[in-house]
DSSP file (Angstrom, degrees, kcal/mol; ACC not computed):
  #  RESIDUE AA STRUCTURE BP1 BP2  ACC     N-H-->O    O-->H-N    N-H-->O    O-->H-N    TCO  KAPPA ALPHA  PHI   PSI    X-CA   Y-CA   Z-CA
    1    1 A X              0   0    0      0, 0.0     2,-0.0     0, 0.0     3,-0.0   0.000 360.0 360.0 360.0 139.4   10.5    4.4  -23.1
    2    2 A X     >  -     0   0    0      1,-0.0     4,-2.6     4,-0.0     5,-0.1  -0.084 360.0-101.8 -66.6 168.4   14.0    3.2  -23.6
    3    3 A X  H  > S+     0   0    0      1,-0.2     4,-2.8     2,-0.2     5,-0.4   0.931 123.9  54.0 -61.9 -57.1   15.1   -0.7  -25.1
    4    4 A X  H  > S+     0   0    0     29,-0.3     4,-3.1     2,-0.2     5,-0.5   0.962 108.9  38.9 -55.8 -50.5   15.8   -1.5  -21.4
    5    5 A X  H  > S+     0   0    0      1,-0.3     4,-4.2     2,-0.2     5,-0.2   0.968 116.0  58.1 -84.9 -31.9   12.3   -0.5  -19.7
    6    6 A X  H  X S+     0   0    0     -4,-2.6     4,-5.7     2,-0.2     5,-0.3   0.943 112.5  42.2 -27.9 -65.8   10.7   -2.2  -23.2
    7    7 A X  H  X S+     0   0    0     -4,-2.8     4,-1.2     1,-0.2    -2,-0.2   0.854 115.3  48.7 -42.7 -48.0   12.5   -5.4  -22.2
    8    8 A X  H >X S+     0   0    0     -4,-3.1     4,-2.0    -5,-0.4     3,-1.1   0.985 110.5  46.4 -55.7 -60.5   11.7   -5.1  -18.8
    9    9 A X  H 3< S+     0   0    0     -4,-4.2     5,-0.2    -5,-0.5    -2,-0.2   0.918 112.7  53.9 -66.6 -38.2    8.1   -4.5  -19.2
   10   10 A X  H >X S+     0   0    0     -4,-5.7     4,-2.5    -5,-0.2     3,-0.8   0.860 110.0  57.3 -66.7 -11.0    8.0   -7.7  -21.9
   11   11 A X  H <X S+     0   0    0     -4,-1.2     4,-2.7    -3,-1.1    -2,-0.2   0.837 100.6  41.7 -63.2 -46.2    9.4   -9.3  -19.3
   12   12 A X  H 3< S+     0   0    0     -4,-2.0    -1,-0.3     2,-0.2    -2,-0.1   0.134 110.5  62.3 -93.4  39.2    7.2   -9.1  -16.5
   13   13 A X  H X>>S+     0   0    0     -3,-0.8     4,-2.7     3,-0.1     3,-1.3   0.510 109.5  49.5-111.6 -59.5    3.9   -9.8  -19.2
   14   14 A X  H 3X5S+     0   0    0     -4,-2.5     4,-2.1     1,-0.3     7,-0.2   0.844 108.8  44.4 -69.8 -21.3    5.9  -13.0  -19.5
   15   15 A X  H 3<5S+     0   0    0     -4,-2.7     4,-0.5     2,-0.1    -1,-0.3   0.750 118.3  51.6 -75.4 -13.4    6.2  -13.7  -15.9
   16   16 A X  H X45S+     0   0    0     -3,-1.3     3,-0.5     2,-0.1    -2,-0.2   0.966 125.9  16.6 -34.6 -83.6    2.7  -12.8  -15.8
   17   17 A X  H 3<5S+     0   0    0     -4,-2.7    -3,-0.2     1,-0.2    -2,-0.1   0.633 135.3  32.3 -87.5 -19.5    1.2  -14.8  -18.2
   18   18 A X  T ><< +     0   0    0     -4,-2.1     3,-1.9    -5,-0.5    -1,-0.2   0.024  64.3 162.1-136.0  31.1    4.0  -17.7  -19.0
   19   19 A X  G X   +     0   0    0     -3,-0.5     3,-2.2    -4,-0.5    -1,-0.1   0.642  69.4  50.4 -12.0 -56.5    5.6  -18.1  -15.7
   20   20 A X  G 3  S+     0   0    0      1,-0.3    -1,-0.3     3,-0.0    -5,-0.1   0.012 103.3  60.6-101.7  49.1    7.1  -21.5  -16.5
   21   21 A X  G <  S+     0   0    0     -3,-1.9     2,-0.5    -7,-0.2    -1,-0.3   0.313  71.5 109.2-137.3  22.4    8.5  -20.4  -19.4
   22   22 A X    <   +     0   0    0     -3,-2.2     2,-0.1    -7,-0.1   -11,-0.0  -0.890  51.5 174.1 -83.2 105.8   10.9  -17.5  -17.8
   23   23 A X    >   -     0   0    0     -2,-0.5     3,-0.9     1,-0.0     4,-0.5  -0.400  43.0 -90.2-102.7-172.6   14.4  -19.0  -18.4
   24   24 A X  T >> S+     0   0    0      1,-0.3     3,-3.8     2,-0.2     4,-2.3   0.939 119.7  64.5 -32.8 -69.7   18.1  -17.8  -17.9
   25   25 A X  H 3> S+     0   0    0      1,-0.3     4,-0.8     2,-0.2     3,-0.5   0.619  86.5  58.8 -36.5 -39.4   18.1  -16.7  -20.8
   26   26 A X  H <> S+     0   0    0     -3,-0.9     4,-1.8     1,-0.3    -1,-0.3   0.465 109.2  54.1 -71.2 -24.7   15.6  -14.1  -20.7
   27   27 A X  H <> S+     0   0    0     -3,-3.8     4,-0.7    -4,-0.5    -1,-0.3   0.564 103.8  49.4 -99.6 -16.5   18.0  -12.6  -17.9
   28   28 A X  H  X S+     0   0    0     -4,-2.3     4,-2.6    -3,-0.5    -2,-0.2   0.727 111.8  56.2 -86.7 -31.6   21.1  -12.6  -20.0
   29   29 A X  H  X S+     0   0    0     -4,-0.8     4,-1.6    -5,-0.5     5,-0.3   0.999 113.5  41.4 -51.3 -71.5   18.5  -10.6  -22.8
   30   30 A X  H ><>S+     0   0    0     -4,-1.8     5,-2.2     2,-0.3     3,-0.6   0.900 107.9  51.0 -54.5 -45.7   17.8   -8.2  -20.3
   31   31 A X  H ><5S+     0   0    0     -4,-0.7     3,-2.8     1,-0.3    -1,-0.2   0.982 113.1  62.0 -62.0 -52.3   21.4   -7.5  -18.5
   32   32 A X  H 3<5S+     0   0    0     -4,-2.6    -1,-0.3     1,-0.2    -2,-0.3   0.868 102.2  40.8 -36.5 -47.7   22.0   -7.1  -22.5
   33   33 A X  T <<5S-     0   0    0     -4,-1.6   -29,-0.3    -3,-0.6    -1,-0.2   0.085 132.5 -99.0 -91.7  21.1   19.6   -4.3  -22.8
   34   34 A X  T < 5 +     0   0    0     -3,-2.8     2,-0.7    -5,-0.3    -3,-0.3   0.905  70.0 147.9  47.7  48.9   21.2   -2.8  -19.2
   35   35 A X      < -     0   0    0     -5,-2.2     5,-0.2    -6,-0.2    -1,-0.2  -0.861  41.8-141.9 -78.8  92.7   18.9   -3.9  -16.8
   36   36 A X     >  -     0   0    0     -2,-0.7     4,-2.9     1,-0.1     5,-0.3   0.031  28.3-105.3 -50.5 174.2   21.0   -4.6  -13.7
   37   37 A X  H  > S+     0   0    0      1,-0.2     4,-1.5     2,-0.1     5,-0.1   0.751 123.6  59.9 -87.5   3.4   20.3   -7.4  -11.6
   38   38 A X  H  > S+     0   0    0      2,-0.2     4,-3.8     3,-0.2    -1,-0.2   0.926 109.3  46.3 -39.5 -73.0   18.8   -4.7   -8.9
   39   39 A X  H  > S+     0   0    0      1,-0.2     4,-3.0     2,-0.2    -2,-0.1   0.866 113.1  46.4 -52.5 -41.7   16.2   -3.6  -11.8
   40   40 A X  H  X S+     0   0    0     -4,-2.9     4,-1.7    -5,-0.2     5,-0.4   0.961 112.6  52.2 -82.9 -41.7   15.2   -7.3  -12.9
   41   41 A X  H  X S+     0   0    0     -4,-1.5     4,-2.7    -5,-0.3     5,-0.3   0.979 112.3  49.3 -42.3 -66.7   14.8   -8.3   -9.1
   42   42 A X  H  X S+     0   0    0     -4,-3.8     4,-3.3     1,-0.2    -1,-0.2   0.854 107.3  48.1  -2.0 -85.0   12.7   -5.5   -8.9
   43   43 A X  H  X S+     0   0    0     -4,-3.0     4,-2.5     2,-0.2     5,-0.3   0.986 112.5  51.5 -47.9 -70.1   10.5   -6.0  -11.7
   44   44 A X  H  X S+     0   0    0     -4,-1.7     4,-3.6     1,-0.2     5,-0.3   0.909 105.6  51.9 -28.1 -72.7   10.0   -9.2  -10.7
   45   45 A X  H  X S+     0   0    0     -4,-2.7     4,-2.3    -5,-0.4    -1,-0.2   0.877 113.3  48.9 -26.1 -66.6    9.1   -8.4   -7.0
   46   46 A X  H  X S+     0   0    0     -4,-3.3     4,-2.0    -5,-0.3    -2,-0.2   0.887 110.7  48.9 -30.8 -66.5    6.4   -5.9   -8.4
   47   47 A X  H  X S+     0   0    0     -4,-2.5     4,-2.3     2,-0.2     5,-0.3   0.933 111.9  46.8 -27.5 -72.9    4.9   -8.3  -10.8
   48   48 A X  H  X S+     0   0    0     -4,-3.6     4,-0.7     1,-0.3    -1,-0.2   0.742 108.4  56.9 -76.7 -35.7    4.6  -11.0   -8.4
   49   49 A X  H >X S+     0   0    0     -4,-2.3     4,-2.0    -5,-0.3     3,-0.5   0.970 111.2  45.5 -62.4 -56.7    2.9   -8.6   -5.6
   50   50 A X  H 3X S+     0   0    0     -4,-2.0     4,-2.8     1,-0.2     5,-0.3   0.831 109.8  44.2 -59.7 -33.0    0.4   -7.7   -7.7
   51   51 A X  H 3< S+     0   0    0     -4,-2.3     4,-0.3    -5,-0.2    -1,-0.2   0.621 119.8  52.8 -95.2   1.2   -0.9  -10.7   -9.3
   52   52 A X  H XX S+     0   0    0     -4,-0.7     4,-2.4    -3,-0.5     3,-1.9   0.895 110.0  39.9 -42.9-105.2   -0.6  -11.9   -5.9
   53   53 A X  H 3X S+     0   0    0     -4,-2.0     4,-1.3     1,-0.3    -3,-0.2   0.854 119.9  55.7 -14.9 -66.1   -2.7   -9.0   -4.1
   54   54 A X  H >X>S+     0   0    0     -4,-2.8     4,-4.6    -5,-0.2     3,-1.1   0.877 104.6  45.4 -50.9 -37.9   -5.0   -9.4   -7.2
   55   55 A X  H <>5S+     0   0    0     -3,-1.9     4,-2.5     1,-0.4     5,-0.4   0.917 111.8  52.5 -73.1 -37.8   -5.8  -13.0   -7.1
   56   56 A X  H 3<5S+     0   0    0     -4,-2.4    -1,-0.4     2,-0.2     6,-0.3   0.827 112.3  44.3 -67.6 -19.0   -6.4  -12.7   -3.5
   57   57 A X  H X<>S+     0   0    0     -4,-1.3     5,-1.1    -3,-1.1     3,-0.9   0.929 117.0  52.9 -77.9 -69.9   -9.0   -9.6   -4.3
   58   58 A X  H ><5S+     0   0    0     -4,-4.6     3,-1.4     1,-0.3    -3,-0.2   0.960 109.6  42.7 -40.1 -60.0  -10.2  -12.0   -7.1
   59   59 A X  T 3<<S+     0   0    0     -4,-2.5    -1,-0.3    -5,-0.5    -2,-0.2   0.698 115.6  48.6 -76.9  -0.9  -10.8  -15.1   -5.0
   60   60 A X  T < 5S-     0   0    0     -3,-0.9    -1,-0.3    -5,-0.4    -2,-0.2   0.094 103.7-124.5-102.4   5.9  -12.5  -13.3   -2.1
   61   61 A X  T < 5 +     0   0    0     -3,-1.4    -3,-0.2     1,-0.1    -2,-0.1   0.582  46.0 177.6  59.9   2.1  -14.7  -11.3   -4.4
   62   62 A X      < -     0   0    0     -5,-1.1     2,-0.3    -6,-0.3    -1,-0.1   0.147  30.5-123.3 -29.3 135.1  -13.0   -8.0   -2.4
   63   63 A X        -     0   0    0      1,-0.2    -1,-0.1    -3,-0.1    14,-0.1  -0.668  13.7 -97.1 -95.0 162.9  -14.7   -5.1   -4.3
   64   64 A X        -     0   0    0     12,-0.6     2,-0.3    -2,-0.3    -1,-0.2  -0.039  45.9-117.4 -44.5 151.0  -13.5   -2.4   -6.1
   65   65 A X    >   -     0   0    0      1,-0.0     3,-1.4     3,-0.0     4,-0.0  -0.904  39.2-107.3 -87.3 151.1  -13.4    1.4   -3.4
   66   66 A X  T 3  S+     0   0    0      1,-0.3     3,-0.1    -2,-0.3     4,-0.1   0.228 115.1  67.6 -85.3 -22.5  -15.6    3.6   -5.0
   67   67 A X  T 3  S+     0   0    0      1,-0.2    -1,-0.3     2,-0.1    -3,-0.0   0.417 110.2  47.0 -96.6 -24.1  -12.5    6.2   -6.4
   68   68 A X  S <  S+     0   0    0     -3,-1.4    -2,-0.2     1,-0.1    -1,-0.2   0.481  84.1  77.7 -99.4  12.7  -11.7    3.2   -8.5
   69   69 A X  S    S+     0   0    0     -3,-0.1     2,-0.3     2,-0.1     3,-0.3   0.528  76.1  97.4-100.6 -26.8  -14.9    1.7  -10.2
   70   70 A X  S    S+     0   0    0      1,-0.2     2,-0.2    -4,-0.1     3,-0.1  -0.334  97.3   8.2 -56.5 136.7  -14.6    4.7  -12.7
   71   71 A X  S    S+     0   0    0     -2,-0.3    -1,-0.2     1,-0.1    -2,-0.1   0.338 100.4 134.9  64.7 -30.7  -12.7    3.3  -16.1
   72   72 A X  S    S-     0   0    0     -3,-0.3    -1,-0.1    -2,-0.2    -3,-0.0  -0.493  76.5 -93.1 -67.8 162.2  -12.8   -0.5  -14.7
   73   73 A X    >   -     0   0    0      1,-0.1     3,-0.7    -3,-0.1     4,-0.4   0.265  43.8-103.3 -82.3 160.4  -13.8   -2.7  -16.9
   74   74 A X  G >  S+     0   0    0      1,-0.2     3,-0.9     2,-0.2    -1,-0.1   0.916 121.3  54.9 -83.3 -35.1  -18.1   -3.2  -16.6
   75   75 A X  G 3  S+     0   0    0      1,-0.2    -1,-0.2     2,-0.1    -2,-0.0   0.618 111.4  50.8 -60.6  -1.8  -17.7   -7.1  -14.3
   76   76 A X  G <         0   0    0     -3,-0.7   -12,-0.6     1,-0.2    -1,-0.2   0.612 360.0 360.0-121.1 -19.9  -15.3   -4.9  -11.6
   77   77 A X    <         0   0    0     -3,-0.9    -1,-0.2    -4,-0.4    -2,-0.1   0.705 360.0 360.0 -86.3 360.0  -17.6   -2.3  -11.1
């Protein structure tokens, strides 16, 4: 992995995990590391669909399909 997709990827852990602590700044960091503003929309988008999707999975108790309960974690299966 390159300095950009590093950046990127600490990026969307912090919009993960610290939403209201993703500022400006973090977006002038990245355009630093050549993320265009394409890439960080992107990322974002991604991020957000999934811990989306998930939470809805989560809070409906949706279970794993059966081609994915291999390697999860032992509570998922």
């Amino acid at each position: 992995m390159d300095a950009k997709e590093r950046a990127l990827l600490a990026y969307v852990h912090k919009v993960t995990l610290h939403p209201k602590d993703c500022r400006r700044e973090d977006l002038e960091q990245l355009r630093a590391q050549g993320a265009s503003d394409e890439e960080i929309h992107n990322c974002v988008q991604v991020c957000a669909y999934f811990n989306y999707i998930n939470r809805i999975a989560d809070g409906l108790g949706v279970d794993l399909e059966p081609e994915m309960r291999e390697g999860a974690p032992e509570h998922l299966r």
